[in-house]
N, CA, C and O atoms as a Tripos MOL2 file, in Angstrom:
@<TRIPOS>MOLECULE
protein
  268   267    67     0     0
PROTEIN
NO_CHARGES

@<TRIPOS>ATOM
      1 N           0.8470   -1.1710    0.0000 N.3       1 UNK1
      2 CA          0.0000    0.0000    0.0000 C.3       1 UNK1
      3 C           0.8980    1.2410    0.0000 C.2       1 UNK1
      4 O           1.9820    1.2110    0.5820 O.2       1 UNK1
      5 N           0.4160    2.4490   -0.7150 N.am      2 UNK2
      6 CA          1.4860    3.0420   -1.0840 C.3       2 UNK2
      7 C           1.4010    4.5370    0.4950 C.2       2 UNK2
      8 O           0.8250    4.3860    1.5720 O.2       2 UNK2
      9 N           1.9460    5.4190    0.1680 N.am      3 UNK3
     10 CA          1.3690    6.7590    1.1300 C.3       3 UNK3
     11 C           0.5170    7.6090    1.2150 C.2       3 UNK3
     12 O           0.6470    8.6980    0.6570 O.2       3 UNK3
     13 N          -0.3670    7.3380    1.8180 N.am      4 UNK4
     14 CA         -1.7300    8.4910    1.9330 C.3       4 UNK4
     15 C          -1.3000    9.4250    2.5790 C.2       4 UNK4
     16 O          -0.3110    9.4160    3.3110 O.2       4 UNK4
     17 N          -2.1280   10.4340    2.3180 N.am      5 UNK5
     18 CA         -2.1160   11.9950    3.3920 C.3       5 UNK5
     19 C          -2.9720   11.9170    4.4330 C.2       5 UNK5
     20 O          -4.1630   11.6090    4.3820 O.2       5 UNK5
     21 N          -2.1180   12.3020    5.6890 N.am      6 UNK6
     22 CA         -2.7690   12.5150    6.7640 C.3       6 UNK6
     23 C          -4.0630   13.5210    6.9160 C.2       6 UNK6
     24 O          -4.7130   13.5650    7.9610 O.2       6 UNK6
     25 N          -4.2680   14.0650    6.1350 N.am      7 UNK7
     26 CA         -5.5100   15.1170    6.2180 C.3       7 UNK7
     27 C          -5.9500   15.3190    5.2000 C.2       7 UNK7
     28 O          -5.2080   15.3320    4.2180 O.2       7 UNK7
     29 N          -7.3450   15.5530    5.0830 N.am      8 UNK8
     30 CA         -8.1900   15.8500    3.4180 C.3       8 UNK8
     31 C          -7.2130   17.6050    3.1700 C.2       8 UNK8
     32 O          -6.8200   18.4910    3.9300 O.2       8 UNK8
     33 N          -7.1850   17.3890    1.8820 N.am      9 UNK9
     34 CA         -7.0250   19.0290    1.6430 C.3       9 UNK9
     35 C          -8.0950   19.4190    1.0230 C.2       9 UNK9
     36 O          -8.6050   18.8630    0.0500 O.2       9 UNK9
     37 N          -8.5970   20.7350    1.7640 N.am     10 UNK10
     38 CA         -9.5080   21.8910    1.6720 C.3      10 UNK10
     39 C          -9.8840   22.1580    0.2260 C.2      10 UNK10
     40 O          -9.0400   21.7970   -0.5940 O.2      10 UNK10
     41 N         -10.8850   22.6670   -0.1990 N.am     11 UNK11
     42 CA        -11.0450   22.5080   -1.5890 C.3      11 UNK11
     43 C         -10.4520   24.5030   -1.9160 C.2      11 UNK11
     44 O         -10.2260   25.0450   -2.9970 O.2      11 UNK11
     45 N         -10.3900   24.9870   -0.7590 N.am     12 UNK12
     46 CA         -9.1850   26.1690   -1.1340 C.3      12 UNK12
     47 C          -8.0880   26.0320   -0.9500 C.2      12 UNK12
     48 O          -7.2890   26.9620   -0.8400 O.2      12 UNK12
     49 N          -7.8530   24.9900   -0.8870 N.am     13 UNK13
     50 CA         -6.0470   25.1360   -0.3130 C.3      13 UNK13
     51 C          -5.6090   24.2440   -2.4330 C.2      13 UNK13
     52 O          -4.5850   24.3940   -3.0990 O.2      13 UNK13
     53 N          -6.7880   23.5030   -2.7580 N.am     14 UNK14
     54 CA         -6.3710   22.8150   -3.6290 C.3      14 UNK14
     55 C          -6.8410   23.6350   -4.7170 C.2      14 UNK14
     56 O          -6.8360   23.0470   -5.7980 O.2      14 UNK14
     57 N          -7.1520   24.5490   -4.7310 N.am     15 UNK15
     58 CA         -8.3800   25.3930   -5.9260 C.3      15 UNK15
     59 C          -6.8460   26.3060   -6.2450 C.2      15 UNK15
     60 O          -6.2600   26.5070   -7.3080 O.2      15 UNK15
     61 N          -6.4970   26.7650   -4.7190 N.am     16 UNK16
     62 CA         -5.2660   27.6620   -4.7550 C.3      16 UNK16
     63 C          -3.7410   26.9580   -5.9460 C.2      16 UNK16
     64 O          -3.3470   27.2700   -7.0690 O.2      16 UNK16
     65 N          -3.3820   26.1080   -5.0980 N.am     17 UNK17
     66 CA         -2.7630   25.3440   -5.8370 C.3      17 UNK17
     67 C          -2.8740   25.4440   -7.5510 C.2      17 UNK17
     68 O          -1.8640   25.7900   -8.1650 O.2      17 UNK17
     69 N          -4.1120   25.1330   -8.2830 N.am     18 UNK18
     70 CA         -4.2370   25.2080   -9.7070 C.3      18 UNK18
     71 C          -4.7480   26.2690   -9.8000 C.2      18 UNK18
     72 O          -5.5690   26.2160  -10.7150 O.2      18 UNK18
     73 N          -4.7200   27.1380   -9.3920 N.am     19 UNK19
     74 CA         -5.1470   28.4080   -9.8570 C.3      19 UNK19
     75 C          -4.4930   28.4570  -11.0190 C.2      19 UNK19
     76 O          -5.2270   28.5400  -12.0030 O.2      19 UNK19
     77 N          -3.1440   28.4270  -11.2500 N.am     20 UNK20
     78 CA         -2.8770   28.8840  -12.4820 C.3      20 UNK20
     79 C          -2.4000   28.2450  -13.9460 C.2      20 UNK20
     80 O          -1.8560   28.7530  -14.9270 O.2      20 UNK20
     81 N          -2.9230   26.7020  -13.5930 N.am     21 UNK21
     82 CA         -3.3280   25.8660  -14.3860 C.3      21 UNK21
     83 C          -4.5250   26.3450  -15.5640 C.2      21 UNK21
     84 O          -4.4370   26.2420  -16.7870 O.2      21 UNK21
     85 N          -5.5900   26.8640  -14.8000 N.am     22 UNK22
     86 CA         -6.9360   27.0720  -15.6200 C.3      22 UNK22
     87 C          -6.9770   28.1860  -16.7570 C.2      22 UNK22
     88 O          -7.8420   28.3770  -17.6110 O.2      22 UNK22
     89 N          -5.7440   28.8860  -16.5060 N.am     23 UNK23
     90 CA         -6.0160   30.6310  -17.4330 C.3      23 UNK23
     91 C          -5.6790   30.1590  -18.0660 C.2      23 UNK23
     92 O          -4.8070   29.3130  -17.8710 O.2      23 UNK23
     93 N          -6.3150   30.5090  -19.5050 N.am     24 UNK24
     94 CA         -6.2390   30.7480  -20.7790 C.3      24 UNK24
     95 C          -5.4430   31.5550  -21.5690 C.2      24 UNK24
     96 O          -6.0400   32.3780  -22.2630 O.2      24 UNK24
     97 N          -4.0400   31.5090  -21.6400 N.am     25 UNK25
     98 CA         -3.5880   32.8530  -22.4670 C.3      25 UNK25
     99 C          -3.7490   33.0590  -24.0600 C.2      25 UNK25
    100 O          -3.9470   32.2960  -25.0050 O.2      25 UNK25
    101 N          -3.5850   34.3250  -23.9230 N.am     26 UNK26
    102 CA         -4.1850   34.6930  -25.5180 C.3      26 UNK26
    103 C          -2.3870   34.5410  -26.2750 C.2      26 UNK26
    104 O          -1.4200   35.0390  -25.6980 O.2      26 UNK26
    105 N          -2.3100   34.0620  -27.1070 N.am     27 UNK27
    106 CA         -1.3110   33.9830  -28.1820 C.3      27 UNK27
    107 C          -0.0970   35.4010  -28.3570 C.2      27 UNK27
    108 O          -0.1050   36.4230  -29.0420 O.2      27 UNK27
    109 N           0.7250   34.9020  -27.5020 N.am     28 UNK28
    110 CA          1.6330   36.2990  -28.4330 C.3      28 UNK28
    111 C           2.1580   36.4630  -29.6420 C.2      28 UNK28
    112 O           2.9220   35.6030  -30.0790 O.2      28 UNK28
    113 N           1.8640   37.5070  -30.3290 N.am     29 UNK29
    114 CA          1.9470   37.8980  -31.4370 C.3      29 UNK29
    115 C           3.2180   39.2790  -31.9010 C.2      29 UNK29
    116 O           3.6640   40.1660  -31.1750 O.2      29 UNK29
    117 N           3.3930   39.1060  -32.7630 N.am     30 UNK30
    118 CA          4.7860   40.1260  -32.9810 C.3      30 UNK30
    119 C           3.7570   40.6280  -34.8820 C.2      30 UNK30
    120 O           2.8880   40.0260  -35.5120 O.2      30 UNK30
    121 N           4.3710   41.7410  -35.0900 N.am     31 UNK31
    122 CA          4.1720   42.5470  -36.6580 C.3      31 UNK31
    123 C           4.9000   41.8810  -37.8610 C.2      31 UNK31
    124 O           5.9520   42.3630  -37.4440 O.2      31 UNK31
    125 N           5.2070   41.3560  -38.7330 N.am     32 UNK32
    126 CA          5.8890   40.8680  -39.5360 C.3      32 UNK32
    127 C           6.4670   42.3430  -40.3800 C.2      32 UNK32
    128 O           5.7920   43.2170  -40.9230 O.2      32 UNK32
    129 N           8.0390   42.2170  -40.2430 N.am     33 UNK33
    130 CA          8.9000   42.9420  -41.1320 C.3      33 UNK33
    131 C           8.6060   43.0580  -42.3880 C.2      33 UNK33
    132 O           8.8350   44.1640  -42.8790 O.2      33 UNK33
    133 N           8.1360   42.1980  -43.1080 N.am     34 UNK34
    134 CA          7.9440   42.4960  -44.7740 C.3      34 UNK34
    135 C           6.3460   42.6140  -45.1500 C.2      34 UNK34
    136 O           6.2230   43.2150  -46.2170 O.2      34 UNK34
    137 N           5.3220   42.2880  -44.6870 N.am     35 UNK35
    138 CA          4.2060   42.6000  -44.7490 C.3      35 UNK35
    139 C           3.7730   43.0010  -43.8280 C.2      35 UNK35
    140 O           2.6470   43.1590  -44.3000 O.2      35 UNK35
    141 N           3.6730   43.3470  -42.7930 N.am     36 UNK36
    142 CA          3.3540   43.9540  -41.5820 C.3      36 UNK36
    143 C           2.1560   43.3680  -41.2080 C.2      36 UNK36
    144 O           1.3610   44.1740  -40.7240 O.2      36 UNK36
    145 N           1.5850   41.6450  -41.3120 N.am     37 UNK37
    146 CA          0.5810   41.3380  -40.3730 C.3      37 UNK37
    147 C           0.7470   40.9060  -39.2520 C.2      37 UNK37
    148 O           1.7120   41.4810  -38.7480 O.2      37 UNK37
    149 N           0.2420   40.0800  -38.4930 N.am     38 UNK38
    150 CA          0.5100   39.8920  -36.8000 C.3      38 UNK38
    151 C           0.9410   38.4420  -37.6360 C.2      38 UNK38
    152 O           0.5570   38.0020  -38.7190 O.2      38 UNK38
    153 N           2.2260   37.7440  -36.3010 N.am     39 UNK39
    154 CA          2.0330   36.5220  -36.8700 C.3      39 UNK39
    155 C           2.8120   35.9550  -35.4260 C.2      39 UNK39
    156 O           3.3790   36.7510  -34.6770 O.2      39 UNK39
    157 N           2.7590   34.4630  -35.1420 N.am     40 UNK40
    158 CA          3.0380   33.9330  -33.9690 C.3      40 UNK40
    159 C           5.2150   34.1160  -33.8960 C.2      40 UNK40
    160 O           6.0510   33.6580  -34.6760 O.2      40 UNK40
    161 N           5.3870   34.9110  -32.6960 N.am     41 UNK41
    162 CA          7.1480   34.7380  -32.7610 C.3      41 UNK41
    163 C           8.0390   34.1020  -32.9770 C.2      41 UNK41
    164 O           7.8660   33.0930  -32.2930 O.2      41 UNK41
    165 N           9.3140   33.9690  -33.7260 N.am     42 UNK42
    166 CA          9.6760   32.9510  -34.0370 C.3      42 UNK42
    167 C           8.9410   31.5740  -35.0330 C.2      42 UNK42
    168 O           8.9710   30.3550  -34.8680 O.2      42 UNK42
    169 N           8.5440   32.1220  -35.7000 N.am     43 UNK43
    170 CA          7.8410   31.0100  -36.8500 C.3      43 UNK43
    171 C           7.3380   32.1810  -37.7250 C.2      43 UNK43
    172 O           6.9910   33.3370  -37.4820 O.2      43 UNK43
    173 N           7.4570   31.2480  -39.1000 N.am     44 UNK44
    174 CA          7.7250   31.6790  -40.4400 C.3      44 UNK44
    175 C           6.2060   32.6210  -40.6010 C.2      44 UNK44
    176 O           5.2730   32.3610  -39.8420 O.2      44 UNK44
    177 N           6.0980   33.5370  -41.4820 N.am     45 UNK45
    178 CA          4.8850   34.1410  -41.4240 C.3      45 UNK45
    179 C           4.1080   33.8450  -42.3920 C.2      45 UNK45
    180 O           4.1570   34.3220  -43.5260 O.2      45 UNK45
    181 N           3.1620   32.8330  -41.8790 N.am     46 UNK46
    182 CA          2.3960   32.2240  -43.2050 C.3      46 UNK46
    183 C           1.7680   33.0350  -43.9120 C.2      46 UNK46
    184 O           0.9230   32.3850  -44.5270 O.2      46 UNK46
    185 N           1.6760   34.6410  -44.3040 N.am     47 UNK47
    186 CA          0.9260   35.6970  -45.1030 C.3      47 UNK47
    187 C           2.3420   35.8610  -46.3180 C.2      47 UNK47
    188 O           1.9720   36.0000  -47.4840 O.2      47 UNK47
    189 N           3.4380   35.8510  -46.1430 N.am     48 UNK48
    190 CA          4.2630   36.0620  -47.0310 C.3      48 UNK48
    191 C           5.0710   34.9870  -47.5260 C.2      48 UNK48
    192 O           5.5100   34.7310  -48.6480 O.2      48 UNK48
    193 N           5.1830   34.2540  -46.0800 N.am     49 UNK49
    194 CA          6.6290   33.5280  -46.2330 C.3      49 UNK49
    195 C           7.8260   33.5560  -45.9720 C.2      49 UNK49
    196 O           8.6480   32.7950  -46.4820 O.2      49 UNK49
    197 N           8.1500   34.6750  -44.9200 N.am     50 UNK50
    198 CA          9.4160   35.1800  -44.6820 C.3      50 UNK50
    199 C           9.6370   34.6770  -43.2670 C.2      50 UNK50
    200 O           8.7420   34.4570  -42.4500 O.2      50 UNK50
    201 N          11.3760   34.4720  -43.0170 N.am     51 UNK51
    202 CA         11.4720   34.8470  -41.4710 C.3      51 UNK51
    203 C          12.8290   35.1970  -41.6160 C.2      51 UNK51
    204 O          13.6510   34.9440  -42.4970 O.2      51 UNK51
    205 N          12.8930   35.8890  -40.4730 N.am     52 UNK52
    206 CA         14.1350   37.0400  -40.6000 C.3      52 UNK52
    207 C          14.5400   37.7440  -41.8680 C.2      52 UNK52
    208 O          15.6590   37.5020  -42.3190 O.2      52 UNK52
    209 N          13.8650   38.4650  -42.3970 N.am     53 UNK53
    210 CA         14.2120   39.0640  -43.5880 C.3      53 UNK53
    211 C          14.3890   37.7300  -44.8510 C.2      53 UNK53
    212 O          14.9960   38.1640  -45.8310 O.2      53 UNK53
    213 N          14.0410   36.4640  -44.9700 N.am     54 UNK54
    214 CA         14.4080   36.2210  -45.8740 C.3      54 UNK54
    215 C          13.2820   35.1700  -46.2490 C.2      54 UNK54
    216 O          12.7810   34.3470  -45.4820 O.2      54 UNK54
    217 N          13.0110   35.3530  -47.4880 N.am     55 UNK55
    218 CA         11.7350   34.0570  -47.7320 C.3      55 UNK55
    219 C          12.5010   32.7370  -47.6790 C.2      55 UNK55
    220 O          13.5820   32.4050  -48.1660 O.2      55 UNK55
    221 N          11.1840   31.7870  -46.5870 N.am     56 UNK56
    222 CA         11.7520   30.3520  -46.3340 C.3      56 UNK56
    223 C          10.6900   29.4340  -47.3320 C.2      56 UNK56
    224 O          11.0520   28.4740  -48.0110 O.2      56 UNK56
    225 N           9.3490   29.9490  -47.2500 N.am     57 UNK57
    226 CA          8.6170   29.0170  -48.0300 C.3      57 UNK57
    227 C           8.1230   30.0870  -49.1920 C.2      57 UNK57
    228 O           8.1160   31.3070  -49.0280 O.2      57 UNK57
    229 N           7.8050   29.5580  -50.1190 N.am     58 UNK58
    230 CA          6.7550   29.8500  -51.4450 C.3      58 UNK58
    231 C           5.4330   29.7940  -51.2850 C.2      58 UNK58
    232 O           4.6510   28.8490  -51.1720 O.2      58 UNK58
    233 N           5.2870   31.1070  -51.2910 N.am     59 UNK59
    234 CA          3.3840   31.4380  -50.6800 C.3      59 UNK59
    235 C           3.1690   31.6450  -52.1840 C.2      59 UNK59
    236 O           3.7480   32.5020  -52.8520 O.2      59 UNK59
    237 N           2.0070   30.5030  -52.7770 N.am     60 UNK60
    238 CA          1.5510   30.8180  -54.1220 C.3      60 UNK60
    239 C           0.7500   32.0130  -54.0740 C.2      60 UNK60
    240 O           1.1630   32.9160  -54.8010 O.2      60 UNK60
    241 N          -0.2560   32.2460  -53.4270 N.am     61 UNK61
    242 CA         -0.8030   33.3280  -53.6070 C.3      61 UNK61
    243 C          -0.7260   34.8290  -52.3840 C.2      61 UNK61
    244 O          -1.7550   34.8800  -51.7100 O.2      61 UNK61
    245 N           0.0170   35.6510  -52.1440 N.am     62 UNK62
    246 CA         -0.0680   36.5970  -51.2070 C.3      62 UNK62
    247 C          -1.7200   36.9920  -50.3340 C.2      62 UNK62
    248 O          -2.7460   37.4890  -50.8000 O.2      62 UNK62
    249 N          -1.4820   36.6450  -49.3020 N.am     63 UNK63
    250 CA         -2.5750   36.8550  -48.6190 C.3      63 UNK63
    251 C          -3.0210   38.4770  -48.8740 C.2      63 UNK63
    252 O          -2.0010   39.1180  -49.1240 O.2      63 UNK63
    253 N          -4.1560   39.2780  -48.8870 N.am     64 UNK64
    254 CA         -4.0050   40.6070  -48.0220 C.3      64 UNK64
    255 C          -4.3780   40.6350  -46.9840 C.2      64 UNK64
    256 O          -4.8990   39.5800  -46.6240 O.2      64 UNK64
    257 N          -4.3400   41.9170  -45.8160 N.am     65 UNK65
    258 CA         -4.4940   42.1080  -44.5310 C.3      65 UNK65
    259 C          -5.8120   41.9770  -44.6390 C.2      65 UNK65
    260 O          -6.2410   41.4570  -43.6090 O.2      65 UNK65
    261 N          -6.4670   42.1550  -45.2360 N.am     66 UNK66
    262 CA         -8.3380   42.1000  -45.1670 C.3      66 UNK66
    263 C          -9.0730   40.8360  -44.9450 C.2      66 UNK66
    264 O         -10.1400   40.7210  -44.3440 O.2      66 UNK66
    265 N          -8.1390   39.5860  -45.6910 N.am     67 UNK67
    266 CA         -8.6850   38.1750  -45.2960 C.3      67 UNK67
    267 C          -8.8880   37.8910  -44.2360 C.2      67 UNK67
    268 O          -9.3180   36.7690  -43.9690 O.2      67 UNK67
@<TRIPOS>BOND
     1     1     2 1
     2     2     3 1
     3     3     4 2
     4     3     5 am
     5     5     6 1
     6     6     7 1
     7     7     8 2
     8     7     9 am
     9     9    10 1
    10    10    11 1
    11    11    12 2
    12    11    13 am
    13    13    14 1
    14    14    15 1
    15    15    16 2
    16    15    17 am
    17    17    18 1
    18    18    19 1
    19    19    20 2
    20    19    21 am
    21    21    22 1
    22    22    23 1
    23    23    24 2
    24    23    25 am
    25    25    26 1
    26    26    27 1
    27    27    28 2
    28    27    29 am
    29    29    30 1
    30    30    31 1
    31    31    32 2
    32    31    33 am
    33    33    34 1
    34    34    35 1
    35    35    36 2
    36    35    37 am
    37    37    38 1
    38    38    39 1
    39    39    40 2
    40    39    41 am
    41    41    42 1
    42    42    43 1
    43    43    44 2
    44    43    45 am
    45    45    46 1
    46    46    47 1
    47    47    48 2
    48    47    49 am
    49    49    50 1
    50    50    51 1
    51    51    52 2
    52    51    53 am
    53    53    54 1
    54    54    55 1
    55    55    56 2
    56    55    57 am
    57    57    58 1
    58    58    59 1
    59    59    60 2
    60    59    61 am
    61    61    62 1
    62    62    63 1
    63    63    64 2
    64    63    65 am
    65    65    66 1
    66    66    67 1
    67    67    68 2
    68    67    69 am
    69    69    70 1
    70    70    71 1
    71    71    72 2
    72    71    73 am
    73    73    74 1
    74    74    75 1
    75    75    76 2
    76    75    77 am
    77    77    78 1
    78    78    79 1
    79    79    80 2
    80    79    81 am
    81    81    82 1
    82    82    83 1
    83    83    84 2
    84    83    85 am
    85    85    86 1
    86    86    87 1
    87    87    88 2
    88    87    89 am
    89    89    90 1
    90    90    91 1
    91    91    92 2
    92    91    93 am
    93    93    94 1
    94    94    95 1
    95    95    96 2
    96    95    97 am
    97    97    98 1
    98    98    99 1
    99    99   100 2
   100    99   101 am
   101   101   102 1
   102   102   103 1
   103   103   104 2
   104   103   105 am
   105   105   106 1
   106   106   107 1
   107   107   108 2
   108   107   109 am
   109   109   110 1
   110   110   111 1
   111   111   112 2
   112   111   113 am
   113   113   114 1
   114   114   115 1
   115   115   116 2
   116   115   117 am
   117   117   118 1
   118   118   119 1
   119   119   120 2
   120   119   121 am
   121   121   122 1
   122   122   123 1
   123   123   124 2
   124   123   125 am
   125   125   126 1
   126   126   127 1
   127   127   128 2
   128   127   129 am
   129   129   130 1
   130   130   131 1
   131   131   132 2
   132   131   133 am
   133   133   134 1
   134   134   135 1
   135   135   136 2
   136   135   137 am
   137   137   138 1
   138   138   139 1
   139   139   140 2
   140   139   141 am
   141   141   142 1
   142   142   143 1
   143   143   144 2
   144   143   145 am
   145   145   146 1
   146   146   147 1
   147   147   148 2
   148   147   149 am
   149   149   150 1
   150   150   151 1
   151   151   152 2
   152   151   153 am
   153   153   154 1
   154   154   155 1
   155   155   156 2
   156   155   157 am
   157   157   158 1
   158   158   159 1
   159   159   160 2
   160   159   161 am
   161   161   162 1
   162   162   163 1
   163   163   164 2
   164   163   165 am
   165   165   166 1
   166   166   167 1
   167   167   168 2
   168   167   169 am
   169   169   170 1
   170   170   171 1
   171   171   172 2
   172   171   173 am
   173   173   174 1
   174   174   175 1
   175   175   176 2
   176   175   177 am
   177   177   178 1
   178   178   179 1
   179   179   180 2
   180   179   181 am
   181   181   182 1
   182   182   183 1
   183   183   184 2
   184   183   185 am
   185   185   186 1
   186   186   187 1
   187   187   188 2
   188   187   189 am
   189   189   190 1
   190   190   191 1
   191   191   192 2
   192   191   193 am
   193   193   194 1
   194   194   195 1
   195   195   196 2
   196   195   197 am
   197   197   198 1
   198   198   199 1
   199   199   200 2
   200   199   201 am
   201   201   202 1
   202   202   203 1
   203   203   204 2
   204   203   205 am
   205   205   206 1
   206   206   207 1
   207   207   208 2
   208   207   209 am
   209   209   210 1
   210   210   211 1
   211   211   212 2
   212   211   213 am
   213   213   214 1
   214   214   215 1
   215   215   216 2
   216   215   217 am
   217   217   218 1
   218   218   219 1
   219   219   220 2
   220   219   221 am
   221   221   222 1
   222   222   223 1
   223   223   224 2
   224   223   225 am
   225   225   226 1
   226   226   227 1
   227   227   228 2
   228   227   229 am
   229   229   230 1
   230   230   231 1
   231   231   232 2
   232   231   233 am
   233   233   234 1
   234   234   235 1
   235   235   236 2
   236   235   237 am
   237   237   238 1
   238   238   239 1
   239   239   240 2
   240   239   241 am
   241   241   242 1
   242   242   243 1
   243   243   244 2
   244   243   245 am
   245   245   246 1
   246   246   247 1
   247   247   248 2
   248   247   249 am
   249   249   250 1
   250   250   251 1
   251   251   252 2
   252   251   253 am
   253   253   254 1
   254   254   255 1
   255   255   256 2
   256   255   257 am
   257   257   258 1
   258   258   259 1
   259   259   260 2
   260   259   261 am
   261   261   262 1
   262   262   263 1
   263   263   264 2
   264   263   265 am
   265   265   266 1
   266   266   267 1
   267   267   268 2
@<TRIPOS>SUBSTRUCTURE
     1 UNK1         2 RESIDUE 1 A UNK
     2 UNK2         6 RESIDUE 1 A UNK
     3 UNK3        10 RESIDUE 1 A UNK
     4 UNK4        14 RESIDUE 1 A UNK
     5 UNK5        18 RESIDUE 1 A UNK
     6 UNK6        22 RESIDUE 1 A UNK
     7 UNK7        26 RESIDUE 1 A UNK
     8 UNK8        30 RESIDUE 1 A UNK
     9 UNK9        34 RESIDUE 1 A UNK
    10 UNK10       38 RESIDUE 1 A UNK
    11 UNK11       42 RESIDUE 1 A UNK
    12 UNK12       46 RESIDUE 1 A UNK
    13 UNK13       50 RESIDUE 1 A UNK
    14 UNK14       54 RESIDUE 1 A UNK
    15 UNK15       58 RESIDUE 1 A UNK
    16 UNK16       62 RESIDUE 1 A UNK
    17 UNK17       66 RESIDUE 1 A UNK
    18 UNK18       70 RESIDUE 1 A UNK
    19 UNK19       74 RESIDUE 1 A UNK
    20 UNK20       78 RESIDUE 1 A UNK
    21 UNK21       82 RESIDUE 1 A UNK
    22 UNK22       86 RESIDUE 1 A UNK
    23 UNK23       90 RESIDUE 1 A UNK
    24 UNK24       94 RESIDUE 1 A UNK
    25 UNK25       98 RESIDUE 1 A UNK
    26 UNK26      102 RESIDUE 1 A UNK
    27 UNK27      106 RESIDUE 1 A UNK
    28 UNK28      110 RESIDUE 1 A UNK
    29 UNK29      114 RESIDUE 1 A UNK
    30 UNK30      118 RESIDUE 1 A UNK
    31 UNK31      122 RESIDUE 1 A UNK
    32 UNK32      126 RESIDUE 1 A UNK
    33 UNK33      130 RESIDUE 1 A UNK
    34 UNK34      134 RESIDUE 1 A UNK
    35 UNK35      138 RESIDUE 1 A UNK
    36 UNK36      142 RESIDUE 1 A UNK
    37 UNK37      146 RESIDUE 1 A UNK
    38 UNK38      150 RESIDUE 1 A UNK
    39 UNK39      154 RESIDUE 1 A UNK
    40 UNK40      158 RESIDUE 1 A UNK
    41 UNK41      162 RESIDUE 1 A UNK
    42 UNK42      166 RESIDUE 1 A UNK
    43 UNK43      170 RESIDUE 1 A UNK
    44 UNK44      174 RESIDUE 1 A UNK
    45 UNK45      178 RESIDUE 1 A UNK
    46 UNK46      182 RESIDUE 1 A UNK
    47 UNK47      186 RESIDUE 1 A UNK
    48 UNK48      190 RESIDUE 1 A UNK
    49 UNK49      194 RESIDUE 1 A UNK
    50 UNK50      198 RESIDUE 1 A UNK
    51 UNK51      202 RESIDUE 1 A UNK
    52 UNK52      206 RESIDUE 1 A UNK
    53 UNK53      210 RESIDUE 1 A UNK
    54 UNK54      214 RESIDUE 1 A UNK
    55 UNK55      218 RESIDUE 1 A UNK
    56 UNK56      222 RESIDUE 1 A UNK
    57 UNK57      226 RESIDUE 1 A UNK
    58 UNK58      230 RESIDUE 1 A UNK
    59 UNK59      234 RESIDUE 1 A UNK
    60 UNK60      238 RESIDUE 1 A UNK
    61 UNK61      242 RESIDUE 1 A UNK
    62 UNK62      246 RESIDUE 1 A UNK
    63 UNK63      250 RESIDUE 1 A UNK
    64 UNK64      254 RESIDUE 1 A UNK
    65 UNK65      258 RESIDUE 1 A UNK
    66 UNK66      262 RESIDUE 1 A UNK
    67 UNK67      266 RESIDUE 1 A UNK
C-alpha cells in the first residue's frame, strides 16, 4: 500500500494550488517585417513567407491584410 495523506485538503487550499493551471492565455503575437501582419514569434509568417528578412517558403498566392 502506497502513502496516503494525513488530512483531506480543503477545496481552497487545492483550488489555490491550480489556480494557475486554468487561465487561458491569448497567443503572443509580434508585426511581420515584410508585410506587416501579426504573426506567432519565431515562426515563419504564413501571409508572405518570410522569417528574418528572408523568404523560407513559397506562398503561391499573397494573402491581403483584409482576409
Amino acid at each position: 500500500m502506497g502513502a496516503l495523506p494525513k488530512r483531506k485538503i480543503s477545496k481552497a487550499r487545492r483550488d489555490a494550488r491550480r489556480s494557475h493551471i486554468q487561465t487561458a492565455k491569448t497567443p503572443t503575437l509580434v508585426e511581420c517585417d515584410q508585410c506587416h501582419s501579426m504573426r506567432l514569434p519565431h515562426i515563419t509568417c504564413p501571409t508572405c513567407g518570410t522569417y528574418r528578412g528572408r523568404e523560407v517558403i513559397e506562398v503561391k498566392q499573397p494573402k491581403s491584410k483584409s482576409e
